[in-house]
N, C-alpha and C positions, 0 to 999 in steps of 0.2 A: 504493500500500500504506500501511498505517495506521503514522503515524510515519517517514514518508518522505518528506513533501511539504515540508519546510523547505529550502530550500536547505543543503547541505555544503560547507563546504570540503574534507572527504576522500571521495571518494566509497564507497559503501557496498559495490559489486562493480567488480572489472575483469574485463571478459571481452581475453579474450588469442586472436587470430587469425595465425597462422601463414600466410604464402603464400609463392606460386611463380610469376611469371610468368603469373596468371590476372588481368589486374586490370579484367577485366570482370565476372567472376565477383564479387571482390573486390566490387567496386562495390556489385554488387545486393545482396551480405550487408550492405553498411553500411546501404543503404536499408532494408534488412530489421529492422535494430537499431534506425534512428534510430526504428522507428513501435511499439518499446514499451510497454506501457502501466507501464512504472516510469518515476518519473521524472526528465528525461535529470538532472537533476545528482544522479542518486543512482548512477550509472555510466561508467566513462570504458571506453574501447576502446583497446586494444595492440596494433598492425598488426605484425607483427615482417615483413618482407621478406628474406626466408633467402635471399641471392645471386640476385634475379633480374636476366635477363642485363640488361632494362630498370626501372631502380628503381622502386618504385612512389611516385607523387606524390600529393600533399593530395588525398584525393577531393573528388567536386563536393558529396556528399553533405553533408558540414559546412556548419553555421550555428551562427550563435550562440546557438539557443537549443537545439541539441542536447547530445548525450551531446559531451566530450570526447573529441578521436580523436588520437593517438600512433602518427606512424610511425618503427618503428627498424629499420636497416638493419644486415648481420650479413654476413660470407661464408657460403658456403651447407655450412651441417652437420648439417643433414633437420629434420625438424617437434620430434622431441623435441629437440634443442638450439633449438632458434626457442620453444617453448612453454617451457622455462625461464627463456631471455633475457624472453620476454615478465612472467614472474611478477616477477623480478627489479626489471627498471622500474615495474611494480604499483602502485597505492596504495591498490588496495581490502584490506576485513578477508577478504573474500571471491574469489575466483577462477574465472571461467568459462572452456570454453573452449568455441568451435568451428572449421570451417575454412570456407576463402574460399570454398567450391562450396555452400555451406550456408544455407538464408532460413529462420532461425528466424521463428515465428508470434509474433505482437503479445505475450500472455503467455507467452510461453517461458521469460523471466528472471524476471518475477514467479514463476512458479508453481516453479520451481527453488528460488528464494530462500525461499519461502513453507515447501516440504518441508525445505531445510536448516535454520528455524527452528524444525522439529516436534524435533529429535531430536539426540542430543548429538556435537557433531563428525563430522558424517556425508559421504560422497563420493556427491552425488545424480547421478544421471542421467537424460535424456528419452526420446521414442521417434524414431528416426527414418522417415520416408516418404520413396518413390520419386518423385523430380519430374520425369522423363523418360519417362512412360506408355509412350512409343513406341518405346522404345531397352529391345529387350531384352535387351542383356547389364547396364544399368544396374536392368533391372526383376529378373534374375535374382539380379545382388547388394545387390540388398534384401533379396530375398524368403530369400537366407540369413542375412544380420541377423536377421531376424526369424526364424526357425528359429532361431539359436543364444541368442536372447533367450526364445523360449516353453520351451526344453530347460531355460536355466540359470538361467531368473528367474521360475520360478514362484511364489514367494512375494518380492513385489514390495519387503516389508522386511527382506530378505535375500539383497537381488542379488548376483552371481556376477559380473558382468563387464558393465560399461559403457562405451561406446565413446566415443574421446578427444573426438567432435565435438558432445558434448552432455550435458557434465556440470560440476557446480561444486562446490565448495568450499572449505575456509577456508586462504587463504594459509598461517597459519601451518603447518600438519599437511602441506601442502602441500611447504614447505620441510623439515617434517624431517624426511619421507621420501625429500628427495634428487630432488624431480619425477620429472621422465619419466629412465627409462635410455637415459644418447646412447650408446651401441655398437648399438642399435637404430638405424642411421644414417638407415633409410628409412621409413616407414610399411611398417611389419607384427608385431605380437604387441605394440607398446609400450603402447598401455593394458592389455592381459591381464597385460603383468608388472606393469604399477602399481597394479591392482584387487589383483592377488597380494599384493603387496605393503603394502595398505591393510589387505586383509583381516586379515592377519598381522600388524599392532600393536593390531589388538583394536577398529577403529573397523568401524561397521558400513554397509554400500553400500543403498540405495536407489533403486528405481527409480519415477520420476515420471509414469504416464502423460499426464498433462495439459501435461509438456514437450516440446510439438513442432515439430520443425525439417523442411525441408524438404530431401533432397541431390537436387543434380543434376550427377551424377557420369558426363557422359558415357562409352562406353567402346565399342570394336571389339572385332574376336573378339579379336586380338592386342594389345591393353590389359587384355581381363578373363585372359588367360592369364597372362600378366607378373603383372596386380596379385595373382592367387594364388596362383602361383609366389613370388613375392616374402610372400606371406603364409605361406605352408608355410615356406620358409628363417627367418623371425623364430620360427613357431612351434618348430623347433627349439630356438632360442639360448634363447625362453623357457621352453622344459621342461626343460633344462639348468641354465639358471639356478636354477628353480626346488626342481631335484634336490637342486641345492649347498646352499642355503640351508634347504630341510626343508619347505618347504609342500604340496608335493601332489606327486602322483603322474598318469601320463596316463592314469588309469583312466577319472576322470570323464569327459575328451575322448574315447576309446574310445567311451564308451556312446552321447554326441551321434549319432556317428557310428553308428553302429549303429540307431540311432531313426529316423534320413532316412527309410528305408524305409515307416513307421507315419506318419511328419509328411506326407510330401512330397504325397501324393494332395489333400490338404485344401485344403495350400493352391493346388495346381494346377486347383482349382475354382473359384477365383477368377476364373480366366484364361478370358478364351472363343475358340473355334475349338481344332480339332485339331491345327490348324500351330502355334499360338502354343503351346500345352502341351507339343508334341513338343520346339520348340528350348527351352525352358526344360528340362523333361527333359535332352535331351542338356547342354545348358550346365549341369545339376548334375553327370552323371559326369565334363564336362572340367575342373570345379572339385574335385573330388575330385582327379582324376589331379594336374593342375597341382600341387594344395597338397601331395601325394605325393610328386612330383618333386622340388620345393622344400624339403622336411625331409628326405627323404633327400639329396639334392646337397648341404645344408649338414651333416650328420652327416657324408660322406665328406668334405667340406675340412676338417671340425673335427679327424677323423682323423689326415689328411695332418699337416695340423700341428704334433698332439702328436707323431707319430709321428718 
């Protein structure tokens, strides 16, 4: 990029990676970083290792003529505490993040950096694609990413909700929103409360299609039930949260949900054979029920509580 090729002493972005006991995973994202096309001394890399039961060590991937890599090691208190620790140790003006199942493409970070430059204090975001063709409960939760991305982000300089594994922005604004909310202890709803919350000091969200990362998010039937399960329960605490502080209401989430019905055919055209449309079908009503499950089970413990 123009005015980036000098060598820095501070580098220009950190991207911040969060993991868990994946450090094969891990691995292939750094490969996936080192090939770039910004250049390595204009970004360094924050491995945060959030309690894995095996620490993770110096990848193979370093050399000396890549990006900087920084591993800090934490007890384990889920991604949004590892994604602050990681902002924390930071030296970029800038802040990226993604997660270790993730191979962002050669421009991924140019073309983020290039959008945050268009526009004043902005939280950009990319697209994500399914890197697992063959696993379809990983193909099924794409294919609702993308459904809640064509619902909320139709006007692409005016996004609604960007997801934590493929967005950046400026450290500072970063900070003084407080990052991610740790009582989100696990992945689910904590970028939707941080986009809420982005939205609501008046800076504006964009999304970048030409930033794209690659997930490969394996998953069994009894993985994708949990991870939506587990998504329904955050989505509570973040509409809750949301209630108390005055941003919005679950109207707009209603409608999403109500749309399935008009989106879902289009994109199950995609898919070829009868068998392959039918399990994705059924895998959208059991991600429905699941995230069901999961916001009412945590509405009655929030209950119990006050109660």
């Amino acid at each position: 990029m123009a005015g980036l090729a000098t060598r820095m002493t501070t580098p220009l972005v950190s991207i911040v990676i969060p993991t868990y006991a994946r450090p094969e995973r891990l691995r292939d994202c750094l490969a996936a970083l080192a090939r770039q096309t910004m250049p390595a001394d204009t970004f360094e890399i924050v491995v945060v290792d959030d309690g894995s039961p095996q620490p993770v060590v110096p990848p193979e991937v370093a050399t000396p003529a890549g990006p900087t890599i920084s591993i800090i090691r934490q007890p384990n208190a889920g991604p949004s505490a590892a994604r602050n620790r990681g902002v924390q140790e930071a030296r970029g003006e800038l802040v990226a993040f993604t997660d270790d199942d993730c191979l962002p493409t050669p421009t991924w970070l140019e073309s983020l950096v290039s959008a945050h430059q268009q526009c004043t204090d902005p939280l950009v975001g990319g697209i994500t694609f399914n890197g697992l063709a063959d696993d379809v409960f990983a193909t099924t939760s794409q294919m609702i990413i993308d459904l809640v991305y064509e619902h909320f982000n139709r006007d692409h300089t005016a996004a609604y909700f960007l997801t934590s594994n493929n967005i950046l922005c400026s450290r500072a604004a970063y900070s003084e929103l407080g990052g991610f909310d740790t009582t989100f202890f696990r992945a689910g709803a904590e970028d939707r409360d941080f986009c809420d919350r982005w939205r609501a000091s008046g800076r504006p969200l964009r999304l970048v299609p030409a930033a794209t990362l690659e997930h490969r998010h394996a998953q069994n039937l009894r993985q994708f039930l949990e991870l939506h399960y587990r998504y329904g329960r955050g989505a509570y605490i973040y509409q809750a949260k949301r209630r108390r502080r005055g941003t919005g209401t679950m109207q707009a989430d209603m409608h999403f949900h109500s749309s399935l019905i008009r989106q879902l055919p289009r994109h199950l055209r995609q898919h070829r054979g009868l068998a392959r449309k039918a399990q994705i079908t059924a895998l959208i009503v059991l991600w429905q029920g699941a995230n069901a499950a999961g916001f009412f089970r945590e509405a009655a413990a929030r209950r119990v509580e006050c109660g």
